[in-house]
N, C-alpha and C positions, 0 to 999 in steps of 0.2 A: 504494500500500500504506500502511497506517497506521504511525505512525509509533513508535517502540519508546519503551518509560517504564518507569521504576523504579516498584515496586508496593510502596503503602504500608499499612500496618493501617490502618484504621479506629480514631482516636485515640478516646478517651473509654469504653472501655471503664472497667465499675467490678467487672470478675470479680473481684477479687481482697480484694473489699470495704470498704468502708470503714472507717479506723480512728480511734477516738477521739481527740482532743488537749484538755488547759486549756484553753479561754479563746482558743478561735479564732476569728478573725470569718468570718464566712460567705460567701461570694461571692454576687454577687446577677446571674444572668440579663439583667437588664435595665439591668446596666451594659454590657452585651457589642456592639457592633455588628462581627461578624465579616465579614471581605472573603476571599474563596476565590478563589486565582489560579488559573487556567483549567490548568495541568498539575499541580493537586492534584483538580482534577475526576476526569480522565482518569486516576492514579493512584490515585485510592481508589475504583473503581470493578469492586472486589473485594467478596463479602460479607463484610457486618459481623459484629461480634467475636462476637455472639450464634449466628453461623450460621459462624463460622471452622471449628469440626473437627467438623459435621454432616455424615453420609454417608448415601447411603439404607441401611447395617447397623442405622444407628440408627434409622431412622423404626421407631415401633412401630406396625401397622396395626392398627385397629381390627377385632376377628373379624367384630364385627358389621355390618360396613361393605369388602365385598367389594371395591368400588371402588379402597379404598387401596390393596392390594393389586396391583391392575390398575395402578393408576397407579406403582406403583416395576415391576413388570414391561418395562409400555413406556418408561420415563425411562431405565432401566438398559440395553436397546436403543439405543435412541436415542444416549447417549453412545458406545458401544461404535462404532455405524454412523460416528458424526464422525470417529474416527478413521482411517479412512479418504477424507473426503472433503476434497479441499484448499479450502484459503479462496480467491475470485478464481477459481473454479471454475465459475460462473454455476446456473442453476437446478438443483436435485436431485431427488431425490425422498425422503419423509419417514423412511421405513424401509426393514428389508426388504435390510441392506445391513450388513457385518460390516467389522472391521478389514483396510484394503487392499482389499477387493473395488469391484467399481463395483456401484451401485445395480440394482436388479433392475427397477425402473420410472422411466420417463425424465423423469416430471415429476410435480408434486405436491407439497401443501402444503411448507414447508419450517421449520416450526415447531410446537410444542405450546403450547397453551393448556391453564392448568391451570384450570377452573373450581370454587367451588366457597364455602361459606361461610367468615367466620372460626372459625380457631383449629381447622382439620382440617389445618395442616400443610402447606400449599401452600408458604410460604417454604422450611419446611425442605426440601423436595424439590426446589426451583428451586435451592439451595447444592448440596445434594449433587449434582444434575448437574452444577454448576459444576465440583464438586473433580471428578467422576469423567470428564468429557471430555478423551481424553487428548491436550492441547495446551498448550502453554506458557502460565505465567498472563497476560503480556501478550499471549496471540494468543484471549483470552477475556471478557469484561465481564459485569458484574454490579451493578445499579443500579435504583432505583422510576425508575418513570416522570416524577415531579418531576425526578429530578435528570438524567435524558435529556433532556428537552426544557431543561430549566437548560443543560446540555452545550454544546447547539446554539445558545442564548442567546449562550452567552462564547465560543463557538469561530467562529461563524458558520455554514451550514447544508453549503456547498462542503467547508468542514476537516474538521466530524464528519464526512459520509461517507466521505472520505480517511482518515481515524482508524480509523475500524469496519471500514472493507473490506477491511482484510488479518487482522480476528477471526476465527477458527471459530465463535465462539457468541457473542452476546449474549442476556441473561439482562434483564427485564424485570419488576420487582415490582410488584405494586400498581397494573397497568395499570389507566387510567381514561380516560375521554377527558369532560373538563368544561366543552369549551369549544367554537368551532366553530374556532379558528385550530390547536389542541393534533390536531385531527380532520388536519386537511391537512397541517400540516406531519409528525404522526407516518406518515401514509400514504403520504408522500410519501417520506420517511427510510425505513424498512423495506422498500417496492419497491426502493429503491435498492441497500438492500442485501441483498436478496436475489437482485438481479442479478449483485450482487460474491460470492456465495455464502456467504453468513454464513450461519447456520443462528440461530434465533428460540428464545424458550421468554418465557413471561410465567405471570402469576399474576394473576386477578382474583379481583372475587365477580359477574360482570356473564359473559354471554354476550358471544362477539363482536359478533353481530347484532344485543343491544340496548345494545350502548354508548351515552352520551350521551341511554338515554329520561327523561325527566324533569327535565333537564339545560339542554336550550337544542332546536332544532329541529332533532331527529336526522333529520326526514325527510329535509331538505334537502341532508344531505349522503351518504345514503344510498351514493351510490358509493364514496365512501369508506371509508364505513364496512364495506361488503362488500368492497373489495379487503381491507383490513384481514382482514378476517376468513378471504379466499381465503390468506392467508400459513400460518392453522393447523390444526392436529389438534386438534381442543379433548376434553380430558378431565376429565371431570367426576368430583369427591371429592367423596362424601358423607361426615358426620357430627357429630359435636357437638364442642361448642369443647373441645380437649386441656388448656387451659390452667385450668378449673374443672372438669373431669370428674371427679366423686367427692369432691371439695374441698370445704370450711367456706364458706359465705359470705363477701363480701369485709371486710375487719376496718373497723368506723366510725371516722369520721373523731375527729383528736385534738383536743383545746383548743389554742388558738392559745400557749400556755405552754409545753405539750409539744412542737410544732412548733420552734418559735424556742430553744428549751433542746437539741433534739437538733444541731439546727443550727450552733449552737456548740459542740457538742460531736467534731462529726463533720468528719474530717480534708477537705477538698474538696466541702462541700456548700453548697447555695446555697439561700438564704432569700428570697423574692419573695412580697409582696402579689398574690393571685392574680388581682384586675382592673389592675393594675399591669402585670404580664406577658402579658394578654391585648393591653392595649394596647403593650406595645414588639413583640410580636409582628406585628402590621398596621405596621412600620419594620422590620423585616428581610426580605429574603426569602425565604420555606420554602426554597429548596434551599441556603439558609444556617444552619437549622435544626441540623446535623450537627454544623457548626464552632461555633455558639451555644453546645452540650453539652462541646465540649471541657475535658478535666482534669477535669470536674462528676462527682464520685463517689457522689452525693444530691442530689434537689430538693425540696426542703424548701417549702412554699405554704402560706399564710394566706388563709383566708378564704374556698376556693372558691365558688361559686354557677353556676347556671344560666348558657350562653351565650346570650347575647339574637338574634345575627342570624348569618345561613348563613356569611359571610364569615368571621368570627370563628369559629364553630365546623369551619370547614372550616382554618384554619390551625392550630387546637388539634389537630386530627386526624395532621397532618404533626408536628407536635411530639411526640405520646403515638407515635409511629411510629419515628421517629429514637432516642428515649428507650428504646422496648423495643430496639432494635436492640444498644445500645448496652449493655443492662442496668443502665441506671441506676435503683436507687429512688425512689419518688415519697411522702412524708408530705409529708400534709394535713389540714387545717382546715375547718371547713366543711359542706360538705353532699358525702353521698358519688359517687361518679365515676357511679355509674347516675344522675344528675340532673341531668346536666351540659346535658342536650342535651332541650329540650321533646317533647312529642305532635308537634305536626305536623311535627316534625326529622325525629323515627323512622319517620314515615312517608313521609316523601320521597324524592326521587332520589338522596339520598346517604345513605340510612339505612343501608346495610351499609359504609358509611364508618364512620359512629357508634357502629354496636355491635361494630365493630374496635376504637374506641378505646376504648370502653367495657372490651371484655373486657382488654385491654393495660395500661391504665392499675388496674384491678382486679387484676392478676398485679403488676402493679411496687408496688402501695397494700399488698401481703400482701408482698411482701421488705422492705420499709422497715419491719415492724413490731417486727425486730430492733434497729432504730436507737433507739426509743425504750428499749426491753428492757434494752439494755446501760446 
């Protein structure tokens, strides 16, 4: 059975806003080289502050977009059915099965895939089943797929599964599979524990069946990737990104005066030359991206530009991710966040990576324009 932990917030929230001060020096990012001890993993592995008191009451479905609807119908089952089902239970069946009953079918998927583009709300539905599964929060998780396979990194592969397999649910964000070791070891981790009866839920923008196209040689690992895929019920969310729907344009970037004057001004924000922080970024590693943001109330960048190569903008991606989670604002300098990432970025295997970060970093570039204001 996995083993019991104290459950911590997700530090670096900035909900409460930031507040000006005289003459304060700004923190800067790229002095941070942050170390995460392996049972702060496994404790914050709750959602973040952005997704803390999201329920599906609050998801607003789109009328025009039936889908969503569908999809809080089934997630709202779904948790209700886990209540009933004990953890270390061995296989179940997906639905179809209320609090204390046994399932009505003996085998079958034991997971939901939510598919669907950015900014239709997928996160927010993966938290609210988190809150509404009724089991204790340590017998629960909640974490991207970065920082799962991170998990497995500092724990070793024998402990995580020891760890998860006395969960009801793990919750899996921003599922992606970019690699061909991330392929086997994550298929290998999820059989496991769907043998220990955990119960699955994830969010991509990828079908099961085409994870990894474009990516590296998803033929080759095909079994894989279809066991993978035999774990879900995959439902598909149509609609357009929530986060601009009806909204002004994203506000243009400021002069590098205005930048650096709000930055001083503003009580816990942090000033970085924006190819500065691109490179101390390739020295830390994204699933330390979380702990980088800590106490960060603002980040405040000079200079942005174009990201020149996949690797670099594939860790910018993890940073504009962490940072919405977090709700931190983003003022900037430069050229605006839709230009970050060239043509043949947007059109490759991680283009709906891009226009995540894209739309994220556009919702946090319209909250920082109070920071200038004041």
């Amino acid at each position: 059975m996995g083993r019991r932990v104290v459950l911590l917030r997700r530090p670096g929230s900035a909900a409460s806003g930031p507040s000006p001060i005289a003459g304060a020096a700004p923190l800067s990012l790229c002095a941070r080289e942050p170390h995460v001890p392996a049972d702060r993993l496994v404790a914050e592995m709750v959602p973040p502050p952005r997704f803390d008191s999201v329920r599906f009451g609050t998801y607003v479905p789109d009328p025009n977009q039936p889908s969503q609807s569908e999809a809080v119908r089934v997630l709202e089952s779904f948790a209700a059915g886990l209540g009933g089902t004990p953890a270390g239970g061995g296989r179940r069946g997906f639905l179809g099965f209320g609090r204390g009953k046994a399932p009505k079918t003996p085998a079958g998927p034991r997971g939901v895939y939510l598919d669907g583009g950015y900014g239709v709300g997928k996160t927010h539905l993966l938290a609210s089943l988190w809150h509404a599964t009724p089991a204790a929060p340590e017998r629960k998780a909640f974490g991207t797929f970065v920082e799962l396979t991170n998990l497995v990194g500092a724990l070793g592969f024998q402990q995580t599964v020891q760890t998860l397999s006395g969960h009801r649910l793990l919750c899996i964000d921003e599922f992606e599979l970019d690699d061909p070791g991330d392929t086997v070891l994550v298929s290998t981790l999820l059989g496991r524990l769907v043998d220990a009866g955990v119960a699955l839920a994830a969010t991509s923008n990828t079908l099961p069946g085409k994870l990894g196209e474009g990516r590296f040689a998803a033929a080759d690992f095909l079994r894989e990737i279809q066991g993978l895929s035999a774990h879900f019920r995959t439902l598909r969310i149509d609609g357009e990104d929530y986060r601009h729907r009806g909204l002004p344009e994203a506000p243009a970037p400021y002069a590098d005066e205005q930048v650096t004057a709000a930055a001083h001004a503003t009580e816990g924000a942090s000033l970085d030359a924006f190819p500065d922080l691109l490179d101390h970024l390739a020295r830390v590693h994204p699933s330390r991206y979380g702990a980088l943001t800590d106490g960060i109330r603002a980040v405040c960048l000079t200079g942005v530009r174009p990201v020149a190569d996949q690797s670099t903008a594939l860790r910018l991606v993890v940073l504009a991710d962490r940072l919405y989670d977090r709700e931190v604002p983003v003022l900037a300098s430069g050229l605006p966040f839709d230009q970050l990432f060239g043509e043949e970025m947007l059109k490759g295997g991680y283009r709906k990576k891009y226009f995540r970060a894209i739309s994220r970093l556009t919702a946090l570039a319209r909250d920082a324009a109070r920071l200038v204001e004041s």
